[in-house]
Structure formats: structure tokens, C-alpha cells
N, C-alpha and C positions, 0 to 999 in steps of 0.2 A: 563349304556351303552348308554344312551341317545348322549353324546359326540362322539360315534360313526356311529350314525344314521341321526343325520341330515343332510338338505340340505349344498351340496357343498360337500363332502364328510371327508375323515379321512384326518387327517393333522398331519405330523412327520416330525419332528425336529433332527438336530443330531448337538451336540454341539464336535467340533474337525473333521473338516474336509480334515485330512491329505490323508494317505495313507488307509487304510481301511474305515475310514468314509468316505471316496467322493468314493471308491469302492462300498460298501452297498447305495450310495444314488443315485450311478447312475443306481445300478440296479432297484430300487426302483422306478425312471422315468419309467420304463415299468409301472406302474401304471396308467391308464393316469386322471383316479380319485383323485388321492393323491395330498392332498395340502402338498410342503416339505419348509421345512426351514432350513436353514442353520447358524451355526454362527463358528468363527474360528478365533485364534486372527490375523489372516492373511485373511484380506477378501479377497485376490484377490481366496485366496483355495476356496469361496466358490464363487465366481464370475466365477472360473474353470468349474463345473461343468454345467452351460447353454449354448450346441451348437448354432452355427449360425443359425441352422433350429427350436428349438427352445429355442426364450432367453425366459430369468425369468422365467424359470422352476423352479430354487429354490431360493428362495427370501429370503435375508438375513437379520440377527436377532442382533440389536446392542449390545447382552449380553445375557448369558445364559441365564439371570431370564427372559426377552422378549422371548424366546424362549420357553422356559416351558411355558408362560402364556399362549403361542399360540398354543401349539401343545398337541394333544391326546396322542401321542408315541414319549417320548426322546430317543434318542439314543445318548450314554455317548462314543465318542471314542476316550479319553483322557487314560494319562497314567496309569497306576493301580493306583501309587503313590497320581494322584489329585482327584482321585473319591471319597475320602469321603467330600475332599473340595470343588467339585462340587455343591454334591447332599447339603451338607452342604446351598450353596448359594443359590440355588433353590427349595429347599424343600416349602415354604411360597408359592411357585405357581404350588406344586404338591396336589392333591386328587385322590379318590379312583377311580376317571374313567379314571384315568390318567395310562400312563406304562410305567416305566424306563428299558430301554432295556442298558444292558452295550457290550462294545466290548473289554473291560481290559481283560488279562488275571489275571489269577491266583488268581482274586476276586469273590468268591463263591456268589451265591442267600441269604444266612444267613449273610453274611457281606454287602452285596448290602440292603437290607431288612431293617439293623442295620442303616445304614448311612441314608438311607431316612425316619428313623425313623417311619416305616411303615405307612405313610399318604398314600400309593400308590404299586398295585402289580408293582413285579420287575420280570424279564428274564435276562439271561444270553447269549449272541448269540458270536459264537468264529467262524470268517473264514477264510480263507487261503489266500494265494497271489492271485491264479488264479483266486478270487472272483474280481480282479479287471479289466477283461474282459468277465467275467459274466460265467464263468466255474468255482467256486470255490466249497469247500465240508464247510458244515457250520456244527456248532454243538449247537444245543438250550438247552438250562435249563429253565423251566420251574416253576412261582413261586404256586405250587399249593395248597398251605394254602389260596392262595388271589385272584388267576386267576379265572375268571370265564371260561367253556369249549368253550363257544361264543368267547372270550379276544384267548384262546389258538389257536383254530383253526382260529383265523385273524392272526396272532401271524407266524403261519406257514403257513400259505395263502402268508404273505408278503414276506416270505424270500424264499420259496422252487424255486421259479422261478428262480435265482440266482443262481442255481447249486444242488449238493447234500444235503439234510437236513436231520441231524438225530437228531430228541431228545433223549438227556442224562440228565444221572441226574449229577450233579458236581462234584463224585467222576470216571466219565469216562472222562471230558475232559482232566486230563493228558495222557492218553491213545489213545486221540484222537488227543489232539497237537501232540504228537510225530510220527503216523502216519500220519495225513493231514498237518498237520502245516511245522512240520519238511520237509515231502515228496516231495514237490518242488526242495529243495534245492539238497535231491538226486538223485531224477533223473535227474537235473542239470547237476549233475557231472558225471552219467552215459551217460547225452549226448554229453557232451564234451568230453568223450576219444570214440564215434563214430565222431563228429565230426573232431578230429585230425587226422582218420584214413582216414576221407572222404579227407581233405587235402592232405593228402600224396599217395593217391590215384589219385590227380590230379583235382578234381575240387577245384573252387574258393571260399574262407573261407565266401562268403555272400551264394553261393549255398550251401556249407554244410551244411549252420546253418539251410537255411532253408529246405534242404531234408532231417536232420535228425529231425526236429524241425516236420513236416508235418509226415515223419514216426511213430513219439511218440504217436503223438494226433491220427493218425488213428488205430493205435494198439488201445490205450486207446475206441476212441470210438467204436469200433467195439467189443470190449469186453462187454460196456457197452448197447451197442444193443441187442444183440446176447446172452447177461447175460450165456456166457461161460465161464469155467474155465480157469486160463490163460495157464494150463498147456494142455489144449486140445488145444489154437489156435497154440500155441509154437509147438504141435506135427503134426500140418495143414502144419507149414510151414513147417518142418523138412523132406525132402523126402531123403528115403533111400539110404543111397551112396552119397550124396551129400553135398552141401558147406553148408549147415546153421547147419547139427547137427556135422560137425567138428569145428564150430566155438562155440556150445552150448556145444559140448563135452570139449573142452578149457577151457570156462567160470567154467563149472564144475569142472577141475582138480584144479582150481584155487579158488574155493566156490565161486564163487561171490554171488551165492544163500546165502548162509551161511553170508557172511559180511553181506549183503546186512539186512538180521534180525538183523542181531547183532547190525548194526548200530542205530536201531529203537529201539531195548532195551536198548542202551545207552545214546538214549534221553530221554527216559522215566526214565532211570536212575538218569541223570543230572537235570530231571522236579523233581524228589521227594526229591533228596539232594537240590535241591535251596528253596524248599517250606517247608524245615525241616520236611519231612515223613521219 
């Protein structure tokens, strides 16, 4: 744990900084400790992530194996596909104080473990879209044959800031893509048939988006405040005789409740058929 502790502080690395990796690293600048690195076969992706207020935040790495050399905690957020070719390349500059953290789906801690040929504990860390303005729900796997509880609690020290964190073990993240992962995408579509309504109601398709867009997030965090059911704030707004429980009574003749599960079983459905369960 020594590579932990010394002067200057923790230093992580994330090799693949697209779309979730430059998410997870720019939450990771709330750090202001953290030495980060980046590599990406596109350096301007990792050139992206240093504001005008401050550059060289994350200083970049001319090749994975540079990047492991230098950093305490990898982060792999390349496609499932090239991770065993990664850890493959980089393995000669991983040890036991080192932690490969992946962001692949559907590559378990026992295949991650396998590919880095255990010189090094390994985690599993899976987040959602909204992780990329620092609201997302994250789901950790934890390697705990290797991890030390010092290694676990930095581990989620780093990521809980970032949004929701829960550790799982690997056989709940199909469970959990399908509700967080997938979840965006639905409520997406449930705010676009308000949004249509708000159109055709008369305001203009940039105010729609954004009063039903500011509606969603304040139901959401008001829930999450308040740690209320939603079925108690839904009966807050619902006054007696009036227009929100003719509009829930609607929704109701029509299940949207009922779709709205089913649609979540069928991603979880669609996760177990692609994974051959």
C-alpha cells in the first residue's frame, strides 16, 4: 500500500477515453489530490478533458504500457472485446499495489483476474450516461480474494462522489444495467411524448425540452432528498377533483405503469439471451 501513500498523492490512469472514460475522469478532477492520466488512441479525447481554468489536469500517456507504469489505479474503458488484449499488453507493468478497474460490460472480476493473470487485484466499476455530468448511478464489483478493505474503501471513496454507488457482486449487474443502464434511455421517451404535449400546448420546442427536462430532475431529486416513495409524492401532487389524477387515471387505463416494468424485464431479458444465461 505503500504506492498509495506517498508524497504527491494517488495517481490514475484510464486507458480509452471516449464516452465513459473522459465521464469517470472528469469526475475524478473533483479530486484535487489525484495525479490523472490519460491515454486514448485519439489524443485530442484526452487533450478534451483539461478546462481553460485548469489545463494539464490530466496529462497524457503515449501508450497504455506508459500509463500503467505510472499510475496506482488503471482504468480499462475500452470495449469488452479488447480487454484481454489490453491487460495482455500491460500486464509486465502491473503488481500487487497496483488495481485494474474495468468499465467493459459483460466482463466479470473472474475474467478480468484471468487476463491480468493475477499480478494485480482487479474491480469492476459499470455507469450510466448521466455519469457524464456527474449524476450517474454506478455499480462496483469488488475483487475480494485480492483487495485489501484499505484498496476497497479508496476504491469507493473515488467513485461515490460521482453519483449513486452500489456494490454488487457480478452476478447483479445484469440487473442493474437493465435498470440504470437501460433507464435513461426510458425516461427519454417518457419525456418526449410530454415534451410533444408541451408543444402542442403552445410553447416553443427549446422551452419544452427544457421545462420538461427541469420537471424530471426536480421530481427525481426531491425524491431523493426527502427518501419518499414515489407513490406518496405522485399522491402530494394528485388533489382531489382535479387535473393531475385525471391525467394519472389515463396513464393507468393505459398501464403505462405496467409497460413501463415490463420494459425493464425485457432488458434484462435481452442481457441474459446475449450473455448465453
Amino acid at each position: 500500500m505503500n504506492a498509495f501513500l506517498r508524497d504527491g498523492g494517488l495517481s490514475v490512469g484510464c486507458i480509452g477515453c471516449g464516452n465513459m472514460g473522459a465521464a469517470v475522469m472528469r469526475g475524478l478532477c473533483a479530486h484535487d489530490s489525484l495525479r490523472l492520466i490519460g491515454h486514448d488512441h485519439t489524443r485530442a479525447k484526452v487533450d478534451a478533458l483539461n478546462s481553460a481554468e485548469n489545463p494539464g489536469r490530466v496529462v497524457w500517456a503515449e501508450t497504455p504500457e506508459a500509463l500503467a507504469q505510472r499510475a496506482d489505479i488503471v482504468i480499462l474503458a475500452v470495449k469488452p472485446h479488447q480487454i484481454a488484449e489490453t491487460l495482455a499488453g500491460i500486464r509486465p507493468c502491473l503488481n500487487a499495489d497496483k488495481i485494474v478497474v474495468s468499465l467493459a460490460a459483460a466482463v466479470s472480476v473472474k475474467e478480468l483476474k484471468q487476463s491480468a493473470g493475477g499480478v494485480c487485484p482487479v474491480a469492476r466499476l459499470m455507469p450510466n450516461l448521466p455519469a457524464r455530468v456527474g449524476k450517474g448511478a454506478f455499480a462496483l464489483c469488488l475483487d475480494d480474494e485480492a483487495l485489501s478493505e484499505v484498496q476497497k474503501r479508496l476504491l469507493q471513496d473515488l467513485f461515490k462522489g460521482m453519483g449513486l454507488l452500489l456494490v454488487l457482486p457480478d452476478s447483479r449487474f445484469s440487473a442493474f444495467s437493465s435498470v440504470a443502464g437501460c433507464g435513461p434511455a426510458f425516461v427519454c421517451l417518457f419525456m418526449e411524448g410530454m415534451e410533444n404535449a408541451a408543444v402542442a400546448l403552445g410553447f416553443k420546442a427549446e422551452q419544452a425540452r427544457d421545462l420538461v427536462a427541469a420537471t424530471v430532475e426536480g421530481a427525481a431529486s426531491l425524491a431523493l432528498h426527502e427518501g419518499t416513495l414515489f407513490a406518496e409524492l405522485r399522491h402530494q401532487v394528485c388533489s382531489p377533483g382535479g387535473t393531475t389524477i385525471c391525467g394519472v387515471n389515463h396513464m393507468e387505463r393505459m398501464a403505462v405503469r405496467g409497460h413501463v416494468t415490463d420494459a425493464v424485464l425485457e432488458a434484462m431479458r435481452r442481457d441474459r439471451e446475449l450473455s448465453g444465461k
